[in-house]
Each structure stands twice: as structure tokens, then as C-alpha cells.
C-alpha positions in Angstrom: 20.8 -48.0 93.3 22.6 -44.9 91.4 21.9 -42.8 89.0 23.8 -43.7 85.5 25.7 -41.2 84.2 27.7 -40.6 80.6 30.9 -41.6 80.8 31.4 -40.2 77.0 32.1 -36.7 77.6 35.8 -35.6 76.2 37.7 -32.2 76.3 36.8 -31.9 72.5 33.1 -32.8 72.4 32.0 -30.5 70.6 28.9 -28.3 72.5 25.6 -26.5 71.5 25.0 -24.6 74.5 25.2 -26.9 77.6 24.7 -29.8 75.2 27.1 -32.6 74.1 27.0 -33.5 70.5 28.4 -37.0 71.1 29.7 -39.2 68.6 27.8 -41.9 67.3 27.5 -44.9 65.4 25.3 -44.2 63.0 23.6 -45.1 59.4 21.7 -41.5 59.4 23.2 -38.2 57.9 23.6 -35.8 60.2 26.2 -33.2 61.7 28.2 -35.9 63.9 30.7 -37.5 61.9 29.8 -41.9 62.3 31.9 -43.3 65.4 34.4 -45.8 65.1 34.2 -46.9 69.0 32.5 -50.3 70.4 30.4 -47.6 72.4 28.1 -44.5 72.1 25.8 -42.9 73.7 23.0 -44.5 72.1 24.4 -48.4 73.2 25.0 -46.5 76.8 21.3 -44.9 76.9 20.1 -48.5 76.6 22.0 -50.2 78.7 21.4 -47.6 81.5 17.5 -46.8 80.6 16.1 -49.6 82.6 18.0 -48.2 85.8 17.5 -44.9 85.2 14.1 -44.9 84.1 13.4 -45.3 88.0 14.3 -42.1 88.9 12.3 -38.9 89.5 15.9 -37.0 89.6 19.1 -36.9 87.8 21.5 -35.0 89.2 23.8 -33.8 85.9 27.4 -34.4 86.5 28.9 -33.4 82.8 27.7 -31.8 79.3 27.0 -35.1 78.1 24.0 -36.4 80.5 22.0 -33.6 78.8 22.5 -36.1 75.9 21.5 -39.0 77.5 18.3 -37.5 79.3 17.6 -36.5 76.2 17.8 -39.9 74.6 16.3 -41.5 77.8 13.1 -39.5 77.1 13.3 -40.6 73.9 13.5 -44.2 74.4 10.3 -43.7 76.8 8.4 -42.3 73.4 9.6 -45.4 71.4 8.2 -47.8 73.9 5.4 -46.3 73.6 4.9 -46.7 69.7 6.2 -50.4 70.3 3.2 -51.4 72.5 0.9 -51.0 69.5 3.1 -52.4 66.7 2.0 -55.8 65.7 5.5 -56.9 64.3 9.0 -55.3 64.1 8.7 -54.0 60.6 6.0 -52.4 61.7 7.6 -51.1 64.9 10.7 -50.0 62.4 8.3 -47.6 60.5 6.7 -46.1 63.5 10.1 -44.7 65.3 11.7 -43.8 61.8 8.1 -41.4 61.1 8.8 -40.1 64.9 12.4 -39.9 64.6 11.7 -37.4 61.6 8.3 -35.7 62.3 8.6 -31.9 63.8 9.9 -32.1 67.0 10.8 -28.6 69.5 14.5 -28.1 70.7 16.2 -26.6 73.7 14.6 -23.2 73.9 11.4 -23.9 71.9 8.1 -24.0 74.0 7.3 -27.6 74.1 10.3 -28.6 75.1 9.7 -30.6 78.6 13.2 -29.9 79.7 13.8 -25.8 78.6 14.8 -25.3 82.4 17.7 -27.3 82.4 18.3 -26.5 78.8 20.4 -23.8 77.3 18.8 -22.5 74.0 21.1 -22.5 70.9 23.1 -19.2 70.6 22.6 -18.5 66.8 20.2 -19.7 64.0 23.0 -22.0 62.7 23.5 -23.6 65.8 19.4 -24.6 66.4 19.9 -26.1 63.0 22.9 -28.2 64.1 21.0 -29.0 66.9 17.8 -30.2 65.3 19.7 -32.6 63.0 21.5 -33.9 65.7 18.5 -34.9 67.5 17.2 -36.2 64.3 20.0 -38.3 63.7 20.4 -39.5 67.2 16.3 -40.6 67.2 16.6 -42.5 64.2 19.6 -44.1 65.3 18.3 -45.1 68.4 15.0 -46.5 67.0 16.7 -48.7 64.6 18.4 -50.0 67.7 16.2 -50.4 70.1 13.7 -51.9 67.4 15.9 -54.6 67.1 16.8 -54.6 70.9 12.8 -54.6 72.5 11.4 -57.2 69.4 11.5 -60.6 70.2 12.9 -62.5 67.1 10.9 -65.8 67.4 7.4 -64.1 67.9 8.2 -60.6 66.2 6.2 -58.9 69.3 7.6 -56.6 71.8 9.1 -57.6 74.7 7.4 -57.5 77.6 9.9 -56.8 79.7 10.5 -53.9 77.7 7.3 -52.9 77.3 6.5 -52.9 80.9 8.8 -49.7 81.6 6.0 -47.5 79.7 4.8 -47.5 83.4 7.8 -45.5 84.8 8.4 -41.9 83.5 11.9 -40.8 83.6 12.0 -37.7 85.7 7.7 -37.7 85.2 8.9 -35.8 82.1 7.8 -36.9 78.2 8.7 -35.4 75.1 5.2 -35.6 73.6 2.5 -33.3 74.3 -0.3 -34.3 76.7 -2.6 -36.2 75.1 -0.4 -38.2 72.3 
């Protein structure tokens, strides 16, 4: 079984050092203007999460996988929440606190992934940066909220649920412990 990788990486994606900064379909302000297209790179890191949650190594082939490791560990985090949400309401509140709480960026310790990371040249660009990220969290827990909820019961999944087993890369973006 392969690796998934982005397939959403253009010639004028704009970059914050090896990053992508991706288009997306979003509701959220941030510094990505909303995208127009059927597909982003949140819809993709869903659809490729439960395949490449399986692997221990992702071998990056453009700019734009950073994204959607990124977004993969992300996803990871949100399951998490989900397991001890009692409905999706609840469940929507949870990823929209952790989608905005203080969270480190390429080049700030913390960051699970600073060796494949390039840190943000200047102090504008780690600001661009961290509202990206924002943006793209809260995107993609409104989506997968509605994606891992079950509408008849409003409980989680438990085929979703049951990928909280599997760690992407045996990385996570929270800190031991939480």
C-alpha cells in the first residue's frame, strides 16, 4: 500500500520556508484567500488519513506534503478530543478551543517535526505562518466534526475513533502527557 501524497502543489503556491500555504476552502480568517476548487488540502488530508495514518515514514515528494503531515498530525489530535465528546456540538467546541489555543510552529521547541521543518525567515513570516495553521485547524475540525459524528446517534464513529491507536510517523503535536 503507498504512501499518499499532495497532489496540490502549483508553481505559484505561495511558500513559508519549505512549507506550502495551500488554498483552502475555508469559513475562518486567515492569510489564504478561501478556494474556489471542489478540492483542498483539508478534503485530501481526510481522504488519505486512514491510509497514511499506517505509516511510520513519509517520504516528502513536494512543498505541499509538509502541509498535509501537518494536517495529518492534526487530525490524529482531533480524534483524540472526539473519543470523549458525548455529542457533536460538543465535539464542535472542543477542536474550535484547540484549533485556537497556543500552539508552537516550525522552528519553535515543541514542535514534533523542527527536523524536517524549515523555521520562518522573518518575524512577519512566523506570523503568516501561525495564522495559517490556525485557519487550516479550525477548518479541518469543522470538517472532520461533521465527517467522524454519526448523524443518527450524535456519537463518534467508531471506525474513526479506532485510528487513535495508530500514530502517524509515532509523531503527535501535543506534548507528552495531554
Amino acid at each position: 500500500m503507498p504512501v499518499y501524497h499532495s497532489f496540490l502543489m502549483d508553481p505559484d503556491t505561495k511558500l513559508i520556508g519549505n512549507t506550502a500555504l495551500l488554498h483552502i476552502r475555508s469559513q475562518f480568517k486567515g492569510p489564504i484567500p478561501p478556494e474556489t476548487k471542489d478540492t483542498d488540502i483539508v478534503d485530501e488530508a481526510i481522504y488519505d488519513f486512514e491510509a497514511n495514518v499506517l505509516f511510520k515514514l513519509y517520504e516528502i515528494m513536494n512543498k505541499a506534503d509538509r502541509t498535509l503531515m501537518y494536517i495529518t498530525l492534526y487530525i490524529y489530535e482531533c480524534l483524540k478530543i472526539f473519543l470523549k465528546c458525548n455529542s457533536k456540538n460538543q465535539g464542535k467546541k472542543e477542536v474550535y478551543t484547540l484549533g485556537i489555543i497556543n500552539f508552537p510552529i516550525p522552528g519553535e521547541p515543541g514542535f514534533p517535526l523542527n527536523a524536517i521543518y524549515a523555521e520562518p525567515a522573518t518575524k512577519q513570516k512566523d506570523e503568516v505562518m501561525k495564522a495559517y495553521l490556525q485557519q487550516l485547524r479550525q477548518e479541518m475540525g469543522l470538517r472532520l466534526c461533521e465527517k467522524v459524528f454519526d448523524s443518527q446517534n450524535d456519537k463518534p464513529s467508531k471506525w474513526w475513533t479506532f485510528f487513535v491507536k495508530r500514530q502517524f510517523m509515532n509523531k503527535s503535536l501535543s506534548r507528552p502527557g495531554q
